[in-house]
ZAMARGU-4260 file (C-alpha; in steps of 0.2 Angstrom, whole numbers, plus 5000, padded with zeros to 4 digits):
<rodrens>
0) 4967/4883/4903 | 4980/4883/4891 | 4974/4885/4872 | 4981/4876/4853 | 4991/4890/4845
5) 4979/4897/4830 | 4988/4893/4811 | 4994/4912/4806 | 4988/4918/4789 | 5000/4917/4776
10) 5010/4935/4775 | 5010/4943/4760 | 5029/4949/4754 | 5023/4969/4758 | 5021/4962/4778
15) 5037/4949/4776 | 5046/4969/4775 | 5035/4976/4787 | 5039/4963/4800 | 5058/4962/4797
20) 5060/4983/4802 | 5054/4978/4820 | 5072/4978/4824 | 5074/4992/4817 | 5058/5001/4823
25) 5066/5000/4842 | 5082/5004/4838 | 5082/5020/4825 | 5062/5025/4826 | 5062/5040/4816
30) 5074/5033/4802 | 5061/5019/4802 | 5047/5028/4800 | 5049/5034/4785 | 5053/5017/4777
35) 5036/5011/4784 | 5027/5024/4775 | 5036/5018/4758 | 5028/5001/4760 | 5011/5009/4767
40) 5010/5016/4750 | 5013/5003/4743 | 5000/4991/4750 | 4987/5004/4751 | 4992/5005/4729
45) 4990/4984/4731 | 4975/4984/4742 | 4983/4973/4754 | 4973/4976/4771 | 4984/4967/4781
50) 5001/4976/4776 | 4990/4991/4778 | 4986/4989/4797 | 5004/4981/4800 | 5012/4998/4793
55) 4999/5007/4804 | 5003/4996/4817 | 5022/5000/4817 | 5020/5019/4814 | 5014/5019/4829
60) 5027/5011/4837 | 5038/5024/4831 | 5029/5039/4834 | 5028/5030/4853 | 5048/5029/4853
65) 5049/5047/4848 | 5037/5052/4862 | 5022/5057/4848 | 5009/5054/4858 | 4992/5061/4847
70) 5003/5052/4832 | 5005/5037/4843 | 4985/5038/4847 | 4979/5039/4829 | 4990/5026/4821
75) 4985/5012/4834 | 4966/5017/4833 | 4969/5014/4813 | 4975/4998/4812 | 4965/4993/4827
80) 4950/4995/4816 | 4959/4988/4800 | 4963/4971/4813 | 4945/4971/4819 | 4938/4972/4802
85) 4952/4957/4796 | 4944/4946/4812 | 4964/4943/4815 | 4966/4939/4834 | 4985/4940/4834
90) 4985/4958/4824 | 4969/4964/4837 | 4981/4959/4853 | 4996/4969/4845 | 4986/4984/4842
95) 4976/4984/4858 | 4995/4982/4867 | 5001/4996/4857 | 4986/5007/4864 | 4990/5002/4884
100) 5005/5010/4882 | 4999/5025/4874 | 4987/5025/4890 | 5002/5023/4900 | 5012/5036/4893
105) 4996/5049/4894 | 4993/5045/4912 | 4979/5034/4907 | 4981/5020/4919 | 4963/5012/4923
110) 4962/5012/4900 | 4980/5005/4899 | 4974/4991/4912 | 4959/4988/4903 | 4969/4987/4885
115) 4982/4977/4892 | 4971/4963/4900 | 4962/4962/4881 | 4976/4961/4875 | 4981/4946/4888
120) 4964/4938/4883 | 4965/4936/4864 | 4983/4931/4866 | 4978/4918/4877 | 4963/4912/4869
125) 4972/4908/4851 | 4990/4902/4859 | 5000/4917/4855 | 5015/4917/4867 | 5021/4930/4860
130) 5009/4941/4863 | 5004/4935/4881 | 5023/4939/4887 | 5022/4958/4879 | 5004/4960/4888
135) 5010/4953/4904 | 5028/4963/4905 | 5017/4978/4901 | 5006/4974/4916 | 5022/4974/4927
140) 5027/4988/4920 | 5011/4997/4925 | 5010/4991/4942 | 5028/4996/4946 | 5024/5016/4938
145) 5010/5017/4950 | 5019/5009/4966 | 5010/4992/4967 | 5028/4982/4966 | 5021/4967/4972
150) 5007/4965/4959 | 5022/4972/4945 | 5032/4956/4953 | 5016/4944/4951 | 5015/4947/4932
155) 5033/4948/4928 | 5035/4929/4936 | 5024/4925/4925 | 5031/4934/4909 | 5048/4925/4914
160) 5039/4909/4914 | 5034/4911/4896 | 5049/4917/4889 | 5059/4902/4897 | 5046/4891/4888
165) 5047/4899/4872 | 5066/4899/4875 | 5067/4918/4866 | 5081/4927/4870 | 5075/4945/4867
170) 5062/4940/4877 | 5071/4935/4893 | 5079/4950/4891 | 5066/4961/4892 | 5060/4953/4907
175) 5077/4952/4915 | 5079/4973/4912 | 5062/4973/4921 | 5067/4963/4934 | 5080/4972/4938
180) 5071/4990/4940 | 5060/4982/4950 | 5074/4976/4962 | 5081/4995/4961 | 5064/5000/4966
185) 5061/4989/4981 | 5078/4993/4988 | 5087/4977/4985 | 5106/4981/4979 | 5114/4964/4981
190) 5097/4957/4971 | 5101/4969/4958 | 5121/4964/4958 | 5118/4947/4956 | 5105/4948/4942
195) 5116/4959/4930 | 5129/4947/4932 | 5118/4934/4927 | 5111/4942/4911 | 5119/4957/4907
200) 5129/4950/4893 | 5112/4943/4885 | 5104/4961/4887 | 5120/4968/4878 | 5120/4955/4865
205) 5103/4953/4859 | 5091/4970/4867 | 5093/4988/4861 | 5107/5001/4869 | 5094/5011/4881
210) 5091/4992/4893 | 5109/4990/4894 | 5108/5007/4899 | 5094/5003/4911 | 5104/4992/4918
215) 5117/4999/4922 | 5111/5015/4930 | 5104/5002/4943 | 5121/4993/4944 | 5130/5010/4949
220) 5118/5016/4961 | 5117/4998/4969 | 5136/4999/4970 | 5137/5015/4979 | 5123/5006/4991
225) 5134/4992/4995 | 5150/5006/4998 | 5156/5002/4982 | 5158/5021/4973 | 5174/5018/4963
230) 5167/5004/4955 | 5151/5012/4954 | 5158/5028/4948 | 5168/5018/4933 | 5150/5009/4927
235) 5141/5026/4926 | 5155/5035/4918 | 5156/5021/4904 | 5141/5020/4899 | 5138/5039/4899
240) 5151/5041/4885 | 5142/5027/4876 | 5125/5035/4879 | 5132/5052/4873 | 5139/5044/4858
245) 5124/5038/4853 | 5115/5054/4857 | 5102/5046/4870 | 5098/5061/4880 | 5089/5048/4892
250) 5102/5040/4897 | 5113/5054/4898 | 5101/5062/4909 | 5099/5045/4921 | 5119/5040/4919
255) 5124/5059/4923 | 5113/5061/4941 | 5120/5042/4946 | 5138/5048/4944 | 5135/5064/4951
260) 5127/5055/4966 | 5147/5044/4967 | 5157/5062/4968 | 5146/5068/4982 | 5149/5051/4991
265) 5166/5055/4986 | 5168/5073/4993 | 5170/5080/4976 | 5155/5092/4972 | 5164/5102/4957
270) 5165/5087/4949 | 5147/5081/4953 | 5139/5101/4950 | 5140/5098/4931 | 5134/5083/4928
275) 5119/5088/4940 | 5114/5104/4929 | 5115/5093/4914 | 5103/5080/4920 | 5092/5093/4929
280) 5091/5101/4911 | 5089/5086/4900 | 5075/5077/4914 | 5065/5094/4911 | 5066/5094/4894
285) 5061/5077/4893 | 5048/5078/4906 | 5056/5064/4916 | 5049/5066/4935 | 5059/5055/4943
290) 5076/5059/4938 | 5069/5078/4942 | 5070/5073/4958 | 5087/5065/4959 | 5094/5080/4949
295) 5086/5092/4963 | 5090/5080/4979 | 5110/5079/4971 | 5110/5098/4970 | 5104/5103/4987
300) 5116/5091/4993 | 5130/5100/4983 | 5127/5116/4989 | 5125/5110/5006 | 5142/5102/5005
305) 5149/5119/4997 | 5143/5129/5012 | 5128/5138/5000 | 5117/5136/5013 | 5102/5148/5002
310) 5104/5139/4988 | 5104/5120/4995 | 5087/5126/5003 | 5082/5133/4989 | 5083/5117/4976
315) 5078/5106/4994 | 5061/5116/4992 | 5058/5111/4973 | 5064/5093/4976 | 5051/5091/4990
320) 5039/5099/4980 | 5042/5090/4964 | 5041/5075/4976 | 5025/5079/4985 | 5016/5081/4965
325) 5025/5062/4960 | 5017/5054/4974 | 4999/5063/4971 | 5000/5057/4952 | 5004/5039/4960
330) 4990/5040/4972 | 4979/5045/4958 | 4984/5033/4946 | 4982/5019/4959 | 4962/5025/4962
335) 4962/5024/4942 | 4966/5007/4943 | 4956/5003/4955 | 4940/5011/4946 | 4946/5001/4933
340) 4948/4983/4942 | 4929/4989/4951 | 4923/4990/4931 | 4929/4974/4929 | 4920/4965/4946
345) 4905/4973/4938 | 4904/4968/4922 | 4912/4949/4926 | 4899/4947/4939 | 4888/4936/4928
350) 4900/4927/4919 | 4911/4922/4936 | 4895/4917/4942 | 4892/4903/4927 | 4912/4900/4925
355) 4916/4896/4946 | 4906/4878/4943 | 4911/4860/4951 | 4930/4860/4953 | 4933/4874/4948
360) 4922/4882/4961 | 4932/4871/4975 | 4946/4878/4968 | 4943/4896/4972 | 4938/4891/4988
365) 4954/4883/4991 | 4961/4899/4987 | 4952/4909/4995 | 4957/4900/5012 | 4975/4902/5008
370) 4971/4920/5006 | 4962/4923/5021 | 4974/4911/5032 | 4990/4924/5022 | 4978/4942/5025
375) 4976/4934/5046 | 4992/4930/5045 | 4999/4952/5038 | 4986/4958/5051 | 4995/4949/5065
380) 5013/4950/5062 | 5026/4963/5055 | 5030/4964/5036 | 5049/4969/5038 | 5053/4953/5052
385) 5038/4939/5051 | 5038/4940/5071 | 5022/4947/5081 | 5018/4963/5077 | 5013/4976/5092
390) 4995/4972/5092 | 4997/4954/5091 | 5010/4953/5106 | 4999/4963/5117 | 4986/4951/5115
395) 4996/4935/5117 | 5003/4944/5134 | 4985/4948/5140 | 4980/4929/5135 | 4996/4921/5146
400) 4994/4933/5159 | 4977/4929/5162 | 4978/4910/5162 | 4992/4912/5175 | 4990/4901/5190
405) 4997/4902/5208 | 5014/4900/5210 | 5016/4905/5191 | 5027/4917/5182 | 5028/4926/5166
410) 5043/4938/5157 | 5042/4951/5148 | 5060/4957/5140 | 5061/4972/5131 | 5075/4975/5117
415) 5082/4991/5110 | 5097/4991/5098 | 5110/5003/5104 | 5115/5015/5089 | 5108/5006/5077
420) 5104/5023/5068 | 5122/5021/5063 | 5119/5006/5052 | 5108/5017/5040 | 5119/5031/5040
425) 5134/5022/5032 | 5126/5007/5024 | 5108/5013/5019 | 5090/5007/5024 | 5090/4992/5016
430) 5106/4984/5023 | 5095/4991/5042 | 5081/4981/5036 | 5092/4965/5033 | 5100/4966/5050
435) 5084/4968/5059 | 5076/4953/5048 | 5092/4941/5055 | 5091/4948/5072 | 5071/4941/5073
440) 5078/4925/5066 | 5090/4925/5080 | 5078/4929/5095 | 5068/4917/5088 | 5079/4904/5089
445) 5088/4908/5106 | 5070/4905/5115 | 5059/4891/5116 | 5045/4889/5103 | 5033/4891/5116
450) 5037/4909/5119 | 5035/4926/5108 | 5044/4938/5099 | 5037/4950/5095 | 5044/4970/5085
455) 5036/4984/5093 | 5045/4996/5079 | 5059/5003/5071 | 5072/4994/5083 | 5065/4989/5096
460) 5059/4970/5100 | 5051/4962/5113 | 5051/4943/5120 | 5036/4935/5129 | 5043/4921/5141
465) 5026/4913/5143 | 5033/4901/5159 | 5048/4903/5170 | 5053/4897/5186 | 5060/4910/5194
470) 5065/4926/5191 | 5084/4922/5190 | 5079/4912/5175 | 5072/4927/5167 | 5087/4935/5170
475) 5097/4922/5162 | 5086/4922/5143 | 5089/4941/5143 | 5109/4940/5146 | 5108/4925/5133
480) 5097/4937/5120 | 5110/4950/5124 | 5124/4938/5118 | 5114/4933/5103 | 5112/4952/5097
485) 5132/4956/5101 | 5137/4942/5087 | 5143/4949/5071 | 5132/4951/5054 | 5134/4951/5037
490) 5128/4964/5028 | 5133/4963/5011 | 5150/4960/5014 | 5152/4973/5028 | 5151/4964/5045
495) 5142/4974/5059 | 5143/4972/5076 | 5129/4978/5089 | 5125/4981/5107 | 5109/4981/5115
500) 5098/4991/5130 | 5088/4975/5138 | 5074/4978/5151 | 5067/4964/5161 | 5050/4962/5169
505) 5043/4947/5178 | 5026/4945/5181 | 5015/4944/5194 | 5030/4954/5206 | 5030/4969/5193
510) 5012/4967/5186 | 4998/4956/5182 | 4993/4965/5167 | 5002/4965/5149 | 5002/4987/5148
515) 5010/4987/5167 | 5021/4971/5162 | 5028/4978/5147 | 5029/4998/5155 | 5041/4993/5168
520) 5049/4981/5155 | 5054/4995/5146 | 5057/5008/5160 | 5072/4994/5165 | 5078/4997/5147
525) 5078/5016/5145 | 5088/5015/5162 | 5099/5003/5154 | 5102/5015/5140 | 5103/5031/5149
530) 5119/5021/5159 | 5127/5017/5141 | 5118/5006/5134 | 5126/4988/5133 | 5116/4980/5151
535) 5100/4969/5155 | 5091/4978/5171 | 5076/4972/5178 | 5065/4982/5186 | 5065/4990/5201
540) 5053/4999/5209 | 5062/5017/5212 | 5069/5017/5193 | 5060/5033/5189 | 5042/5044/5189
545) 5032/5039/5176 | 5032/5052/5160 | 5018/5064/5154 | 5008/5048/5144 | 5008/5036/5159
550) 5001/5050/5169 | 4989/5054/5156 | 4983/5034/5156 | 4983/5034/5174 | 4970/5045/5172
555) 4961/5039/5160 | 4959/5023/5169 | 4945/5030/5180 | 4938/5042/5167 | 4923/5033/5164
560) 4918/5031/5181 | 4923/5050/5186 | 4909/5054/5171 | 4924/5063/5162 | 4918/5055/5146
565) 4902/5060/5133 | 4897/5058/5116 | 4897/5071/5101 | 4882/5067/5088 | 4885/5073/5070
570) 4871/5070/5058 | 4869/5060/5044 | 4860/5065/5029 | 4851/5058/5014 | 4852/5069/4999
575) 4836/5064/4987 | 4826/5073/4996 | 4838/5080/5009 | 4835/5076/5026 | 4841/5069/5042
580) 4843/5050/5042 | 4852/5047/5059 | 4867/5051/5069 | 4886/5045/5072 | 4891/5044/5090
585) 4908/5051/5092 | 4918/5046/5111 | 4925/5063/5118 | 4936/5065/5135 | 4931/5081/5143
590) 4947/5081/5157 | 4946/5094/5171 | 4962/5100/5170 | 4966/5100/5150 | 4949/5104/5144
595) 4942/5091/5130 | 4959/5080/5124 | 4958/5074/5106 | 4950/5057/5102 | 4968/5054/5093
600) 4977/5057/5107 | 4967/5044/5120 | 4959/5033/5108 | 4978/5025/5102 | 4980/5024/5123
605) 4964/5015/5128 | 4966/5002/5115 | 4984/4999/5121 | 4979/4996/5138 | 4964/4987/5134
610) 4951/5000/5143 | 4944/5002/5126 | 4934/4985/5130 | 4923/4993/5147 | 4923/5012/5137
615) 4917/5002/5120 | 4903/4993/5128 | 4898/5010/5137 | 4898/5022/5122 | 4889/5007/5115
620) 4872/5006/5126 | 4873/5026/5129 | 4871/5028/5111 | 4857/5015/5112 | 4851/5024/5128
625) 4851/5043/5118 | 4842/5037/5103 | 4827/5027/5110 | 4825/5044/5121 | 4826/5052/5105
630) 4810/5043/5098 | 4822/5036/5084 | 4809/5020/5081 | 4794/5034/5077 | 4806/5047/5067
635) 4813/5031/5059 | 4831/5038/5061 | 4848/5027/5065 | 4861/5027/5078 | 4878/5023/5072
640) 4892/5016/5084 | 4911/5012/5079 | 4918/4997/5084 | 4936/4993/5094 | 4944/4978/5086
645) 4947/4973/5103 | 4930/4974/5108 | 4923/4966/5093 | 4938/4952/5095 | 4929/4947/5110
650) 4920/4930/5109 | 4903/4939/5117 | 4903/4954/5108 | 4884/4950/5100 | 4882/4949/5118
655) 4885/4964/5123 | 4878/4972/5110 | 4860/4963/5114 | 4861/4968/5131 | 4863/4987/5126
660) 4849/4985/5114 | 4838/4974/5127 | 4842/4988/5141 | 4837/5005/5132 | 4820/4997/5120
665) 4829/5001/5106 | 4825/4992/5090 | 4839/4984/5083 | 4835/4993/5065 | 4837/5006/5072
670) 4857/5003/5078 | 4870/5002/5066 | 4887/4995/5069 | 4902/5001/5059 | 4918/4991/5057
675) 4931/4994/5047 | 4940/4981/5033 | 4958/4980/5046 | 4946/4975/5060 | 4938/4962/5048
680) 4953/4955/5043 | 4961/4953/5059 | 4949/4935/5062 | 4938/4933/5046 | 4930/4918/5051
685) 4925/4927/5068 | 4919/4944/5058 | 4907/4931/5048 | 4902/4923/5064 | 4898/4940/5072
690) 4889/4948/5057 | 4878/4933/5054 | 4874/4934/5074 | 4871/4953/5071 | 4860/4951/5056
695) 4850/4938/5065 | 4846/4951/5078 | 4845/4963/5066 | 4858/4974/5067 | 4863/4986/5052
700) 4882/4983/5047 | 4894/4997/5041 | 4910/4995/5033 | 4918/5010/5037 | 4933/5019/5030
705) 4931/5010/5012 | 4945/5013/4999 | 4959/5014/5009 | 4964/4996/5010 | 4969/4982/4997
710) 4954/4971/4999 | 4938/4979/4999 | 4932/4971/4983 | 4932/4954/4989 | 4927/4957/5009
715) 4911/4965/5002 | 4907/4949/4991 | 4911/4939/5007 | 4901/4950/5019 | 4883/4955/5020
720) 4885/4975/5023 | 4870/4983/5022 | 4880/5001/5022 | 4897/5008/5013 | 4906/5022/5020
725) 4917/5031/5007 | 4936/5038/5016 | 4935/5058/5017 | 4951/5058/5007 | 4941/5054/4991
730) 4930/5067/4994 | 4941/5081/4996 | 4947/5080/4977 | 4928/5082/4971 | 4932/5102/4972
735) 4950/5100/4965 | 4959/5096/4948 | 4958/5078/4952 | 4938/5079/4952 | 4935/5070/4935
740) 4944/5055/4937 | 4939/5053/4957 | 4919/5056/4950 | 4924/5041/4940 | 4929/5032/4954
745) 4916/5038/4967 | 4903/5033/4954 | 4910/5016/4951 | 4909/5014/4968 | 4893/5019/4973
750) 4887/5008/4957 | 4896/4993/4964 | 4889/4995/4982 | 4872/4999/4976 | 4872/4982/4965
755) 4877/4972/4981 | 4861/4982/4989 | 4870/4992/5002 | 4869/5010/5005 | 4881/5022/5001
760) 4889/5034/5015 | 4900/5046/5008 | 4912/5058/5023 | 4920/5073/5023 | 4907/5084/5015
765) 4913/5102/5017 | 4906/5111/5000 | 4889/5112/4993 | 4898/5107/4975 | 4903/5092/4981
770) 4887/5087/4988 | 4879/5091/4972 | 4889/5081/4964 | 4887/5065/4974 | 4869/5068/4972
775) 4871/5066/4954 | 4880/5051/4955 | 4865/5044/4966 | 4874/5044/4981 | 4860/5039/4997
780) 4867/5049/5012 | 4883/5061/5016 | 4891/5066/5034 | 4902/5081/5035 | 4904/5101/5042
785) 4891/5107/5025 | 4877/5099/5036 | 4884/5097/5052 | 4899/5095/5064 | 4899/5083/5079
790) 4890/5094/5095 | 4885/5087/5111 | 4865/5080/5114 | 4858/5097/5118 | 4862/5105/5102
795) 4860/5087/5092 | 4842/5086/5099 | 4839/5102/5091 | 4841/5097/5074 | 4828/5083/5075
800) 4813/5088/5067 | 4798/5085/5078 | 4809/5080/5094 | 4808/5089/5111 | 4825/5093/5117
805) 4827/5086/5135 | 4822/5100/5145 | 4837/5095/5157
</rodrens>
């Protein structure tokens, strides 16, 4: 809803000065500062509140540019009051701006969210363009700190969009000099290229120095990505001089690390070593993390090149360390924001309730189909390529072979790329990623639209030839995709040529399911590769003994009926008052020869080959079985059973589960089903269907793992969960530094869930502080080693009160 522009109160000629240092303000901020104060003075003599709040409101601008962050805090708290008091919308939104990035700068993020998005709103509601493109640029800002560059890319689009409308060139630059960080960010040189071509002249010509020199930091190192170092080399060597001239120890700091990086490319380390110990020095100083890192990565890598083998590792050690506390603060700042945006669903409940009304209602749901068809479409396809992912391919493959009829065949070609590793090593990651995205384009449209590509990983791609007439005719698609993967690309300006490894398998002759099909695929291929690459093989039936994990998954295929597999039980527990509430059952493989084999190591295996469906429905109705001879229903405890997404994909999956329920007398309140948000998101409209059949029967539904995806928030508006499991890696920083602000988060949580009227699991409960804690923030239960690790049913049974252990 767009909103008239609100008239502006007249200035008065003490805010007409004001206003006109702005300029000023980001170019010299201590010079500034004390010319504010002069007019502050002077309006405070006049008793002119609104030059008053205006002088505070720019002081604290300057004490921001000169990194005066208590100074920053009070000024902006000041005229914040001053605005509020004055009722002035416009001056409210500056100030509350202002204080975001404070909160930024302290490591605030979930209060710098909040101020921004206030900001945002009294912008928008009284027209103030303006002020909607600083809120929203600052957004973007905040989102690209804390690693979220799609969100930072959402809002700057729609900063861009403002400035074009209000045709203002300072603007425009601002978001263009955004734009291009973000591009740097994300890995995307020629992006990067072709936007400072575009607009570096307007940043020069209307910004301030330190954007031009943003810009061209990223213009050097995307350069050197593009095997461009001695014009690289010239930009960052330029604009160090002019960054030195004006004393802009940021830039030096920045400008000096990218030049350095051109003399290593170069093979020329005494020239790099001191413009390395400059940065390093400055960067510390400054207590600028990120070049840290590039300071200490360049200097390991000088020393390596020198032959100072003790010193590369010793600066290697500090820049993986240095790395390792980045990416912590960038893990915490992102759970910040999410305790912020969890804030928000809280306190917009009611409102969103009244606002989503008629059309606009039909409009979010409109929306929301989009976004379920765009999360259905993530889960089933790779993010780098757009073709199949792993999971998805499998399926497809079990699907065609299963609807094969006599006299039918199938293919199954799989692709490796020979020394593709090469193609990073000289031209980078990114320019890998291009060429792997034109190669699926390629595949794609060498093979009818009938068939499937699908990208196993890294560089290795498969094809699914869903109907062929012969097996000569499967041979024939593979040398034609080997032809296709031989043609040149264009990376940039560098053409690349490629070879590939090709195995062939045809199905029913070499396997009538997918995991057989695409094994002796890819046995074909490795002998392919192991003769020199370059060659399509089919299989063959003496082409090799199968390694270590096609032993292991021959084994596990009669596991079940051999008896080697049991459940562990670990005990769930409420905490107000504390006692036993129920049990997880956990699926162990106790092997003969290798003693009990981890579930990481089988579980992965028997969801690849499918035996997860006959294992899931076993572990499913012996849990049942356990817990009715248990006397769960009269100790009013509850069974807890994770679900495959290959089990819970199946059609009669409620099914199955009533017939476990109907087979052991188990209650059906008494059986609760975890899944968790992937598994959901794979078929949203079949996890609705299943969870309303469940509930129907009575079911208890988990959603397990919670916080470690992207759309939790809404799944558990779209879903009735009865219970919410909190990820063990939240509750390991309840006893560490990070406790305060994962409290927050925790309790924000546990709030949300409790208004939605689900319980509230919380795992990985090792310490008796943490446990206290939770129990202060009204957590219901807690799983973990404090009260009790998985064990088998013997030892389980014992800590039932008022059971009788089976005497067995």
């Amino acid at each position: 809803m767009t909103h008239p522009a609100t008239p502006l109160p007249t200035p008065s000629a003490l805010e007409l000065e004001l206003l006109a240092l702005e300029g000023a303000m980001y170019n010299t901020p201590e010079r500034t500062d004390a010319r504010i104060r002069d007019l502050l003075r002077a309006a405070l003599d006049g008793g002119d509140t609104r030059a008053v709040a205006t002088a505070h409101l720019m002081l604290g601008g300057c004490a921001l540019y000169t990194g005066q962050l208590p100074s920053v805090k009070a000024e902006l708290s000041t005229a914040l009051a001053l605005s509020q008091d004055l009722g002035d919308p416009r001056l409210i939104a500056r100030c509350l701006n202002g204080l975001g990035l404070y909160h930024d700068r302290a490591g605030e993020y979930d209060h710098a969210l909040q101020s921004f998005l206030d900001s945002l709103r009294y912008t928008q509601a009284v027209g103030d363009d303006a002020g909607s493109f600083r809120a929203l640029n600052n957004l973007a800002s905040l989102h690209a700190d804390t690693g979220n560059l799609a969100q930072a890319r959402a809002f700057h689009e729609r900063s861009v969009q403002l400035a074009e409308v209000m045709q203002s060139p300072i603007m425009l630059a601002a978001a263009m000099t955004h734009l291009v960080v973000i591009h740097s960010r994300q890995g995307h040189p020629q992006r990067v290229l072709d936007l400072a071509d575009e607009h570096l002249n307007l940043i020069e010509r209307v910004g301030p120095p330190r954007w031009v020199s943003t810009v061209l930091e990223c213009v050097s190192r995307a350069l050197l990505r593009t095997n461009r170092p001695d014009e690289a080399l010239r930009v960052a060597l330029t604009d160090l001089d002019a960054a030195r001239t004006r004393h802009d120890d940021e830039g030096i700091s920045r400008l000096a690390c990218a030049a350095a990086q051109v003399y290593l490319t170069q093979g020329r380390p005494q020239d790099a070593a001191p413009l390395l110990a400059q940065s390093l020095e400055l960067s510390r100083r400054l207590g600028s993390r990120p070049v840290q890192i590039l300071a200490l990565e360049g200097l390991s890598a000088l020393h390596e090149q020198t032959g100072n083998h003790t010193q590369a590792l010793r600066y290697a050690r500090e820049h993986h360390a240095l790395e390792r506390e980045v990416h912590e603060r960038e893990v915490d700042a992102r759970s910040q924001l999410l305790t912020a945006e969890i804030r928000l669903e809280l306190l917009n409940r009611e409102t969103e309730i009244e606002r989503l009304r008629n059309v606009e209602l039909a409009q979010a749901n409109q929306q929301l189909r989009v976004t379920q068809q765009d999360l259905l479409h993530r889960a089933t396809h790779d993010p780098l390529t757009g073709v199949a992912n792993r999971a998805h391919f499998n399926h497809l493959t079990a699907d065609t072979l299963s609807s094969l009829q006599p006299g039918e065949l199938a293919a199954l070609i799989f692709i490796d790329l020979d020394r593709f590793k090469a193609v990073n090593d000289t031209l980078g990651h990114p320019a890998g990623d291009t060429l792997l995205q034109h190669l699926a384009r390629r595949l794609q449209l060498a093979v009818r639209t009938t068939d499937v590509v699908g990208r196993m990983g890294g560089d290795e791609f498969t094809v699914l030839l869903r109907r062929v007439a012969a097996r000569t005719d499967a041979m024939l698609v593979a040398e034609k995709l080997a032809t296709v993967v031989n043609q040149p690309f264009d990376l940039g300006g560098h053409e690349v040529t490629l070879t590939a490894s090709i195995g062939c398998a045809v199905a029913p002759q070499d396997g009538m399911d997918g995991d057989t099909l695409q094994q002796h695929a890819d046995t074909a291929m490795y002998r392919a590769k192991r003769t020199g690459g370059n060659r399509v093989l089919r299989f063959e039936t003496d082409m090799g003994e199968p390694g270590e994990d096609q032993l292991l998954e021959r084994e596990l295929r009669g596991a079940l009926d051999r008896g080697e597999l049991c459940l562990h039980y670990q005990g769930c527990y409420a905490l107000r008052p504390e006692r036993l509430v129920g049990f997880e059952a956990l699926l162990r493989w106790d092997h003969p020869r290798r003693g009990l084999i981890p579930p990481g190591r089988f579980i992965p295996m028997a969801e690849d080959t499918r035996l997860i469906l006959p294992i899931g429905e076993w572990v499913l109705r012996e849990a049942c079985r356990q817990a009715a001879e248990w006397s769960f229903p009269e100790l009013d405890l509850c069974i807890s059973v994770n679900v495959s997404p290959l089990q819970f994909d199946l059609p009669h999956f409620v099914d199955t589960v009533r017939a476990a329920l109907d087979a052991t007398g188990l209650p059906a309140r008494h059986l609760i089903v975890e899944l968790t948000e992937s598994l959901v998101m794979r078929d949203l409209e079949r996890a609705q269907t299943h969870i309303r059949e469940l509930k129907t029967l009575g079911v208890q539904i988990a959603m397990d793992d919670f916080g470690t995806g992207y759309s939790s928030l809404s799944l558990l508006e779209a879903l009735p969960f009865d219970r919410l499991k909190v990820d063990r890696s939240f509750t390991r920083h309840l006893s560490t530094d990070r406790q305060p602000r994962v409290t927050a988060l925790m309790g924000a949580i546990i709030q949300l869930a409790q208004t939605l009227e689900m319980q509230v699991t919380v795992e990985g409960v090792e310490e008796q502080s943490q446990s206290d804690r939770l129990r202060d923030l009204g957590c219901d239960h807690v799983q973990g080693f404090l009260f009790a690790r998985p064990v088998g049913p013997d030892e389980a049974a014992r800590l039932i009160p008022g059971a009788t252990p089976d005497p067995s």
